[in-house]
Structure formats: C-alpha cells, structure tokens
C-alpha positions in Angstrom: 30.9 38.7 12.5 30.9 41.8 11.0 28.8 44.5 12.1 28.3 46.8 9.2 25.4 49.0 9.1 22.6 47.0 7.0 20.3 49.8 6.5 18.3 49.3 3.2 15.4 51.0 1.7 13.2 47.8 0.3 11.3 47.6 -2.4 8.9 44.6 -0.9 7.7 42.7 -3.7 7.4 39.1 -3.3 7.7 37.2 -6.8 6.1 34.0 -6.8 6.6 31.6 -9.4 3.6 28.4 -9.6 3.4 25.4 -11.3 -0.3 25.8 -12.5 -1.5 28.3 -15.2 -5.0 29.1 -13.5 -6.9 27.2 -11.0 -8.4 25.0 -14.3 -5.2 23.5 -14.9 -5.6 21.5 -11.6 -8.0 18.3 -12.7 -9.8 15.7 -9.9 -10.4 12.3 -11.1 -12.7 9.7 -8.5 -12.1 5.9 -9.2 -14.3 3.7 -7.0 -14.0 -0.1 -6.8 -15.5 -1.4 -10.0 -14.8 -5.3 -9.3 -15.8 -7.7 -6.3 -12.1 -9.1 -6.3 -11.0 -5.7 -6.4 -11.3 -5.5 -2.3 -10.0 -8.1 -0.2 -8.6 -8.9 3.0 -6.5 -11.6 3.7 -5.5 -13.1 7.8 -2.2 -12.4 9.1 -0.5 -13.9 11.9 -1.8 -12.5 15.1 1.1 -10.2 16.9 1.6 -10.8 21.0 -1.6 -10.5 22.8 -3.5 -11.4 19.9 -5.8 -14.8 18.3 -6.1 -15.7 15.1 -9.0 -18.0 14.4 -8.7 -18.1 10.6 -6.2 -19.4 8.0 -3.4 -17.0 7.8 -3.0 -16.4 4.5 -6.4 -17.0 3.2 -8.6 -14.1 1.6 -12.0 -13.5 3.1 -14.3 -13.7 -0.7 -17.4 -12.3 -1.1 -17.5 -10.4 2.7 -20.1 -7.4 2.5 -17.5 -5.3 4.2 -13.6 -4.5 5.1 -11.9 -4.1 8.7 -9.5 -2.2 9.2 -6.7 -3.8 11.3 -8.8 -6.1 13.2 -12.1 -8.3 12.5 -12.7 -7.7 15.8 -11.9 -6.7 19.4 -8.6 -7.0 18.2 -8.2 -10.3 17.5 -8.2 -12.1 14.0 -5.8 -9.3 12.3 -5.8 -8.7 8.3 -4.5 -7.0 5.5 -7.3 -4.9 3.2 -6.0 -4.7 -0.3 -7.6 -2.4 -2.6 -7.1 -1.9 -6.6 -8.4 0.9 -8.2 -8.7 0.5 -12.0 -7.8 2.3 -15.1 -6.2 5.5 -13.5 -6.7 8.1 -16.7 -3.6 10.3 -15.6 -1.0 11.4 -18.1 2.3 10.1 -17.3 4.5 12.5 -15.5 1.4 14.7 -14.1 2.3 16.2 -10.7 0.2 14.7 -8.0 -1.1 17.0 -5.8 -3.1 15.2 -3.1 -5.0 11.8 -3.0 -7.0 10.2 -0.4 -9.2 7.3 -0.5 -13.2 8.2 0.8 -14.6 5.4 3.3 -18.5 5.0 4.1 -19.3 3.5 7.6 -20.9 0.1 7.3 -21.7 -0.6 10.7 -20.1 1.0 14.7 -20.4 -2.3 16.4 -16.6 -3.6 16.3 -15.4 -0.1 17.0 -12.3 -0.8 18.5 -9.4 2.3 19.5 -7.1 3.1 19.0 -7.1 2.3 15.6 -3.8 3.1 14.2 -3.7 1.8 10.0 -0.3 1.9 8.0 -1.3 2.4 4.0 1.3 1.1 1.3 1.0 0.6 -2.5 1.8 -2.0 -4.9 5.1 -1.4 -6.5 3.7 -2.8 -9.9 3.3 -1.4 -13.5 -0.1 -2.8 -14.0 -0.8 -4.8 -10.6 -3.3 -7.7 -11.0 -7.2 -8.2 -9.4 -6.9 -10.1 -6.7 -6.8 -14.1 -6.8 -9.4 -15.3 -4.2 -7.8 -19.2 -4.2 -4.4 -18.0 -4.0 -2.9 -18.5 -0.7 -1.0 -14.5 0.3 -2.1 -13.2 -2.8 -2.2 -9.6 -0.8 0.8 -9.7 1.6 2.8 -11.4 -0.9 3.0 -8.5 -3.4 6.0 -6.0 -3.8 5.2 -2.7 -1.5 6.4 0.7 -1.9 8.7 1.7 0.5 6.3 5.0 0.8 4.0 4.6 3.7 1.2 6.5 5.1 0.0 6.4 8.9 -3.7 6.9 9.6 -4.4 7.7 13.2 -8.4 7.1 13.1 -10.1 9.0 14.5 -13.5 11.4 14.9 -17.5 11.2 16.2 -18.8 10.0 12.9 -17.4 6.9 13.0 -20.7 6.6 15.3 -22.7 7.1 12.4 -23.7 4.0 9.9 -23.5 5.6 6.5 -21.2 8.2 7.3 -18.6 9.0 4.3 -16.7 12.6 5.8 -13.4 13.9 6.3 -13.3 11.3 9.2 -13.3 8.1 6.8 -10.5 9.8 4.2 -7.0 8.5 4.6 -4.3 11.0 5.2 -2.7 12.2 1.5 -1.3 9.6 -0.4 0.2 11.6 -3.1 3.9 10.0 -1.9 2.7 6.4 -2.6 0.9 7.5 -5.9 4.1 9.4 -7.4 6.1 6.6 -6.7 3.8 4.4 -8.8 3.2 6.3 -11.5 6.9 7.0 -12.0 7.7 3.3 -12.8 9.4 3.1 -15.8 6.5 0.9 -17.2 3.2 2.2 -15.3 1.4 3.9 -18.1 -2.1 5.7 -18.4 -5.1 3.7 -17.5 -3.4 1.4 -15.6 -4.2 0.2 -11.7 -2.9 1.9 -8.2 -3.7 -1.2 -5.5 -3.0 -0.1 -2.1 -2.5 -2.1 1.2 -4.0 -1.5 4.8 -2.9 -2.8 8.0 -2.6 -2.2 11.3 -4.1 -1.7 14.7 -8.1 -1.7 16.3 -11.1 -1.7 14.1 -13.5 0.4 11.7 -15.9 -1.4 9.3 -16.8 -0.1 6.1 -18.4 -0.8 3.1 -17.1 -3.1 0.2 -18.0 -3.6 -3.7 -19.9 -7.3 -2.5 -21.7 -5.0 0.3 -22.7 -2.2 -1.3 -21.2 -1.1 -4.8 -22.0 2.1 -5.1 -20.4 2.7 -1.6 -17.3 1.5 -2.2 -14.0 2.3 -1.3 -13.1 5.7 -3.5 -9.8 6.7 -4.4 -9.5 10.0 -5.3 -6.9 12.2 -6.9 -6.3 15.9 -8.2 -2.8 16.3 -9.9 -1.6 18.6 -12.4 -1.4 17.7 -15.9 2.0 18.1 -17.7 2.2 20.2 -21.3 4.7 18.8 -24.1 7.1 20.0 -26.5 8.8 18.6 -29.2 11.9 20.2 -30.9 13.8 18.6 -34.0 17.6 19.0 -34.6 16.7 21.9 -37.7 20.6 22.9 -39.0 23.3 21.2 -39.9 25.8 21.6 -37.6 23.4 21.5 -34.4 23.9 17.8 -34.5 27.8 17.0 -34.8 30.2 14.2 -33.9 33.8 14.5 -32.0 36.4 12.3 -32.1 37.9 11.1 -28.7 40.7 9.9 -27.5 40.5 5.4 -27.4 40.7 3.7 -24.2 42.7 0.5 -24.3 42.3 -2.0 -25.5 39.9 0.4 -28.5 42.1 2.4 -30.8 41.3 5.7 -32.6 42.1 6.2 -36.2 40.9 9.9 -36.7 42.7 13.1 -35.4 41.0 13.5 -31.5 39.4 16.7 -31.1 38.2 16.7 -34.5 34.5 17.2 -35.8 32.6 14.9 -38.3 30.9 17.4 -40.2 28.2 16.8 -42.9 28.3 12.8 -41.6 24.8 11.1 -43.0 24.3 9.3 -39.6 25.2 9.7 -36.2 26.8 6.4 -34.2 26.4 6.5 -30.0 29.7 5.2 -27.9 32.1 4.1 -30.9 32.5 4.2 -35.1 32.0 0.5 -35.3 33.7 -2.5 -33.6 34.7 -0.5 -30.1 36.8 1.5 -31.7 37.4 5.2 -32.6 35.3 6.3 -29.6 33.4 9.8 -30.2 31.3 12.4 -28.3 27.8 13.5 -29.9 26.5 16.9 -29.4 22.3 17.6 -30.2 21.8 21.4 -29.7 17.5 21.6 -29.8 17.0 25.5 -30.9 14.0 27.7 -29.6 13.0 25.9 -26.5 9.9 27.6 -25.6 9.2 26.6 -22.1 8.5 29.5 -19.6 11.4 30.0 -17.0 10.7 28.4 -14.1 8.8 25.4 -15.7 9.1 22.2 -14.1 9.8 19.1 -15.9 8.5 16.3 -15.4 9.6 13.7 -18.0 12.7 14.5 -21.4 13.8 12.5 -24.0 15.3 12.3 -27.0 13.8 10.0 -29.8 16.1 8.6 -32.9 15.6 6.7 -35.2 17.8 3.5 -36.8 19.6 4.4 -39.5 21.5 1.0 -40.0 22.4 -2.0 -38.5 25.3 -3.1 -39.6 27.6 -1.4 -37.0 25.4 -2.6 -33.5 27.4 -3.5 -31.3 26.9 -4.6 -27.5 26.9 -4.1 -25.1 25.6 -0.3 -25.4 25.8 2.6 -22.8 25.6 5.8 -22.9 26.0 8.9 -20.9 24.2 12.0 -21.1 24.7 14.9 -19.7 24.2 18.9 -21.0 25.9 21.5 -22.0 25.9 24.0 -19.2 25.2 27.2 -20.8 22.8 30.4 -20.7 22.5 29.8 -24.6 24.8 27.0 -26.3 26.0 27.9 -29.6 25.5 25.9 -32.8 28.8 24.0 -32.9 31.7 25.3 -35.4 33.1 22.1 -37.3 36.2 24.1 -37.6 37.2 24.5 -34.0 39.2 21.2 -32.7 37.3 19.9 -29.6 34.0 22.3 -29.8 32.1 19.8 -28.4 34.3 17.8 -25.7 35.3 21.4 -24.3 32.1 22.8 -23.3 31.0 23.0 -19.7 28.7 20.1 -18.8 25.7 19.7 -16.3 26.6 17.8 -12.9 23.3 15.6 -13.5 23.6 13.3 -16.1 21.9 9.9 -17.1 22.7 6.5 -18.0 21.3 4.8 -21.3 21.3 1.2 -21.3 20.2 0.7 -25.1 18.6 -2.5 -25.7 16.0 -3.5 -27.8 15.1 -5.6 -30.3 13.7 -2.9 -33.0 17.6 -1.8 -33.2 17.6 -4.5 -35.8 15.3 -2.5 -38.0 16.0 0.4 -40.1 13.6 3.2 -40.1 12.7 2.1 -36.3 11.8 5.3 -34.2 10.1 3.3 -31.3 10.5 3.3 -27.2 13.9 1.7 -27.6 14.9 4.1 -29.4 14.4 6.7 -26.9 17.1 8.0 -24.1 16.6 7.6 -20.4 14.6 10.0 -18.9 16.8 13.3 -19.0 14.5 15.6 -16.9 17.1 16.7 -14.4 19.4 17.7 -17.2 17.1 19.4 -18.9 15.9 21.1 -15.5 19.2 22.0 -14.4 19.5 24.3 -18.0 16.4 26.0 -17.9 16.9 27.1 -13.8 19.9 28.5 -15.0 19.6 32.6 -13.6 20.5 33.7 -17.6 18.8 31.0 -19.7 15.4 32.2 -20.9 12.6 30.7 -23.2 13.1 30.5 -26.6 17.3 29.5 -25.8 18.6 26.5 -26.9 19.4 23.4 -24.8 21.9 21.1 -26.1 22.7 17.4 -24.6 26.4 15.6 -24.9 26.5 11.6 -25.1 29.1 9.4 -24.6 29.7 5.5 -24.2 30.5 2.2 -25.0 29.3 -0.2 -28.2 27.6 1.0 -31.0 24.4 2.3 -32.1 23.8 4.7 -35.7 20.8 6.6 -36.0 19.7 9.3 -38.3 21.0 13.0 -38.4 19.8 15.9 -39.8 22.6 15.8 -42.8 21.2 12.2 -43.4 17.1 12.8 -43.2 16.2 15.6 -41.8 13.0 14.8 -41.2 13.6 11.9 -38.6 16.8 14.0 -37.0 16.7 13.8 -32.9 13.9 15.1 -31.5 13.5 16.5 -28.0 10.5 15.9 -25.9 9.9 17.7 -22.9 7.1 17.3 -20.9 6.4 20.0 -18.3 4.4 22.1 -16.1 3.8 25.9 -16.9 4.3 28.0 -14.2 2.4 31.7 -13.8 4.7 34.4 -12.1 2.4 37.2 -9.5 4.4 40.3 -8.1 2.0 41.7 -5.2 3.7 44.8 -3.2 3.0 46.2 0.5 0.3 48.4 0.0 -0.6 49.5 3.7 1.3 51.5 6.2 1.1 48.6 9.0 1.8 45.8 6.6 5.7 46.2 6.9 6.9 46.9 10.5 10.1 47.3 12.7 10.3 45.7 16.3 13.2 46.5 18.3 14.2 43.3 20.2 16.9 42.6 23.0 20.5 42.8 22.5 22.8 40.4 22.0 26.6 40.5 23.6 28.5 43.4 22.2 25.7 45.0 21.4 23.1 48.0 22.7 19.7 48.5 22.8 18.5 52.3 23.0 15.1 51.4 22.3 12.2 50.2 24.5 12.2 46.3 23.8 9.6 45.0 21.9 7.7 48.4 20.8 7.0 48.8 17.0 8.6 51.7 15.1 5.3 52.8 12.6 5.9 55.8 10.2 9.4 55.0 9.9 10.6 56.1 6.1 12.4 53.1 5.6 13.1 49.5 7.0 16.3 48.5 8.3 17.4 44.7 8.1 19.2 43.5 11.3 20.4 46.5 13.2 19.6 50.4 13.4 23.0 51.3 13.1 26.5 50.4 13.9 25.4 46.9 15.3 23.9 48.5 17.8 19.8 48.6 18.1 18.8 45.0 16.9 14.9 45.0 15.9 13.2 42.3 13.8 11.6 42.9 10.6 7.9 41.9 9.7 6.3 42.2 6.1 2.9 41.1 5.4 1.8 40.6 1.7 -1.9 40.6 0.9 -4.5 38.8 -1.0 -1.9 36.4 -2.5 -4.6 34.6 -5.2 -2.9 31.0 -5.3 -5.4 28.0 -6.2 -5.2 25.7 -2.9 -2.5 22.9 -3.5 -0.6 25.6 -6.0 3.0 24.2 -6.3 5.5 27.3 -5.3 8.6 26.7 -7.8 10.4 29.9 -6.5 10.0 32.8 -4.8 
C-alpha cells in the first residue's frame, strides 16, 4: 500500500442532489375501504398445533370485523384480503412510503406474539372480492415483495385506538411493484394480503365504515417532456450488413437521407436489414433528474411492408452531446458508442394495420435506463441532445420528419426534478482531527484519541509519511431536506 503523504486542505462542501423541488412536490393520498366485499378473510388450513373449525377456503361475508392471523387463541387461521379502490397516482410517481391505518375493534382475542406477513395482488386492476367463490383470496397471484409486521405496542389495549401501533410497516416495495405493471394504470386498485401468526381485531367496512381499514400513501409525482425529431437529418437510416438467410441490396454503411418514412428491423420482406438513429435536440431535464418512465411514440406510415415477427433493440448513443448525423459519412450511425442498457420491443398490435395510427402500440418499451444512463453522464448537461439506436428483425414503417414532420418520433420522458443545496462547515468544532492507534508499520507520536482543534488544515488518513494515523470528522449543519427527500447524489 502506498504511504504517500495525503495532506489536503478541504474545501468541505457537501453537494446534495434531491428528487423533490420543495417540500410541495411530495403529495399524500388516504383511500379507505369503500365496499363491504372490499375486506374479507378467508380459512386456511391450520399449521401444526393448530384447529380449524371452518371451511378452508370459504370467505367469512358480512363479519363486523378482521383478525389478524388468527380468529382466535390461535386456532381457526385466515387470510385478510383488502382492496383499496381507484388509486389517483400518476404512473411512474416515486413512492415514498405507504402504510395501511388500523382502528382497534375490540382486546378480547389478543393473542402474542402476533407476527403478520403483508403481500399484494400482482394484478393490473385486481377484482372485489367474490363472497361464493371458494379461495377467492389465497388463490390470487402475490407479489414476491413481502412485508413483516411484528405487532406490537399498549394501545392495542385500547377499543378505538387507530395510532402508530395499528400502521403496518412501509409498504412502498409492494406498492412500486404494482404500479409498475405494464398495464396498472391511474385509478386503478392495490389489494393487499395478511397472514400470519396470533391475533388483533379491528374494524371492517360491514362493522364500521368510516373506520375502516386506510391505506395511505405519499409519493412523488413525475414531470413530463416531450421532444419531436425537428431537422432533417436527426432522424436517419443505415444500411447493415444481411444475416443469412436475408440479403442486402444497398452499399452497408451507407445513409438513407431525405427517405419519406422510416422502416424498424428490415426494408421489407427480411431483407436489407438497417440501423435507425432518432437524435431528440434540447432535452431540458435538470442533471441529476430521475426518470421514471421514456418512450418514443410513431406513428404508421404504411402497411404494406409489416412484416412479423417484429423486434427491436434499443439502445443509445453514449455521448456528452450526440451530433446531428452527417448523411455523407459511411457508417455515422452504426459507429457511434452505444449505452450498455438497452431494451427489447416486441411490436405487436393490431392498429399497425392503420395508417395515421399513433396509439400505445405504437410506442417503444419503456427506455428509462437508456435514457438515465445519458443524462448521469459527468459531461452531458440540460438542454444536450439524447439520441436512441434501433435495430431488429421484421418490419415496421412509420413516419419521419422528411415524410410529415409533424408526426416525426417524439420522445417522452417522464421524470422527477431534483433541487441541488451546497451547505459548508461554518463552525471551528464542526470539522475535527482524532489521532487514533497505529497500525503495523506505522507510528503514533500523538496521545491516542485526543482531538487536534485550531489546526489550519485537515489531513485525510495520516499526518505525515504514513506515520500519525488520526480519523477525520465533519459535521454539516441545518441540511433543510423535506422528510422522505430522495438523495440522487451527493
């Protein structure tokens, strides 16, 4: 190891970068149980050491409560499922915590411990729950995200109680992994599952509405841009060279400038394969930003040339600041560095069949880590371009700007602003030197363990020549972050 002298003056400024824009940007939404067959529980077969006196499988209709893990004295164990309806988030918000509130019904069946697993419904838009239907609750796809709730605290002695004590731990894992689903949309349901061990009684919609289980939820709420292909030659095609059995007519390398249309994968027919370039000027996201959700939206320009099946890569060009591509230059496209993330684009649909279509199936996968891995870049900066690179199999043509400008590619980004604070040492006994014990090879002249105050500078690791370890402390002051603040960097 070497032992050179690391004696630095520091300038200690801590730069923190957040995902929120002011404490405002964080929103809370409550949903409470709005339907009876919104809570149920349903018998499960009783583990070792345990009765079941009920049907397993059955749902308990029109009970003025819910149990936890047990009916009672741990016996007659059962699942509690619970669907909270029309969830008004934005897709792609960042969750930042969610717990559901619980008001005591009644202390009698008290039974500890009470240890309860919490799972949700891996379901675009999970259903109520169906009362006749034999395992209508254990029977529905889980998330493999799971919460444990050791339960616990006095005032679960207390009928009416709704505290800390009767919140679940944060279910902002279960939640994201939800609301991600390709399909889950705004509005939708979020149903989750509750199993486990001992027993705590609390109120349901058939026992008292108003008191109802509560899910609540504070997230972040993304921002969107959208950018249009706006020159010529920022949306071009390269020929590549065929795969067999496909053949290539055109020179490889070479760029289809001023072409009316742009085809994904081949020309037509599987053959003469091509790369496409998009280069989306004037991204103004603020470095740092994280991105939650990125697509590109076409539109059909023909038909005539579809050809399945249809998939594409995409990947970016990793660059600072891509340059419009130069139609003159053999291979400006398949040449340029490219991100390691990437995404696959299984195009399907039946609006391909319709010219002028500019609908969901016309839209990439989701190309957020792409698009992330550009703007994190140390020298890209807002305002600089970010261009994405497609290639693939079969056959799709949509518009480019040569051919309508107006419906070229657009990029749509959805993200989260960040807010950058610098805050400096600004007292004498914020930023400290310890001298601590020396290693092997090493020498301590110091007393162990005093502090050096006044000292002009700080030295990181050693005092000098290896010799004299000490430890370095630095304390930064009023750091004004809203609670649950997302650091991005620092």
């Amino acid at each position: 190891m070497n032992n050179t002298l690391l004696k630095r003056k520091l300038l200690a400024v801590i730069v923190i970068f957040v995902a929120v824009l002011t404490a405002q940007a964080q929103k809370t939404i409550s949903v409470r149980i709005s339907e009876a067959d919104d809570d149920q529980e349903e018998w499960l077969n009783a583990k070792s050491g345990q009765t079941q006196s009920k049907t397993v499988g059955s749902l308990d209709p029109g009970s003025s409560d819910l149990e936890f893990g047990t009916e009672a004295s741990g016996n007659d164990p059962q699942m509690v499922g619970m669907r909270f309806n029309k969830i008004q988030i934005p897709k792609g918000s960042i969750i930042l915590s969610a717990y559901i509130q619980f008001t005591v019904d009644a202390i009698g069946k008290n039974n500890d411990p009470c240890n309860i697993f919490i799972k949700g419904e891996q379901s675009d838009s999970s259903l109520i729950f169906n009362t006749s239907s034999a395992f209508n609750i254990t029977s529905r796809s889980k998330t493999s995200d799971s919460v444990l709730w050791n339960v616990s605290g006095s005032t679960w002695g207390t009928v009416g109680a709704a505290t800390a004590d009767q919140r679940t731990p944060n279910l902002k894992a279960i939640i994201e992994r939800i609301m991600n689903r390709q399909g889950w949309k705004q509005g939708n349901p979020l149903t989750f599952f509750m199993y486990g061990t001992g027993t705590r009684e609390v109120e349901s919609f058939d026992g008292d509405a108003p008191k109802a289980p509560l899910l609540v939820i504070t997230y972040i709420e993304p921002q969107t841009l959208n950018v249009r292909i706006s020159s010529i030659d920022d949306d071009q095609e390269e020929w590549l060279p065929a795969v067999s059995p496909n053949t290539q007519s055109k020179t490889v390398g070479a760029l289809d400038g001023g072409s009316s249309d742009l085809e994904f994968g081949t020309e037509a027919s599987g053959n003469d394969p091509q790369m496409v370039g998009l280069r989306f000027n004037n991204i103004n996201i603020p470095k740092g930003s994280v991105i939650t959700n990125a697509y590109v939206q076409f539109t059909v320009d023909a038909i005539g040339k579809n050809n399945d099946p249809c998939k594409i890569i995409l990947k970016g060009e990793a660059s600072d600041s891509s340059k419009i591509f130069d139609i003159a230059v053999s291979k400006n496209i398949s040449s340029r560095a490219k991100t390691q993330d990437s995404a696959i684009w299984d195009v399907k649909g039946s609006t391909w069949a319709t010219v002028g279509a500019a609908t969901p199936d016309q839209r990439t996968a989701n190309i957020k880590n792409i698009v992330q891995s550009i703007i994190n870049r140390n020298g890209w900066k807002t305002g600089n371009p970010v261009t994405i690179l497609m290639t693939g199999t079969g056959t799709r043509e949509v518009e480019s700007f040569d051919g309508d400008a107006p419906k070229a590619p657009l990029l749509v980004i959805e993200y989260i602003p960040v807010k950058t604070m610098s805050i400096r040492v600004n007292a004498a006994d914020d930023d400290q030197e310890e001298w601590i014990s020396a290693v092997s090879g090493q020498t301590q002249a110091k007393t162990v363990g005093n502090l050096d105050p006044g000292s002009s500078d700080l030295e990181l690791g050693t005092e000098s020549t290896g010799n004299d370890p000490q430890m370095v402390g630095i304390r930064f002051n009023s750091i004004n972050l809203p609670q649950g603040a997302i650091v991005q960097n620092a």
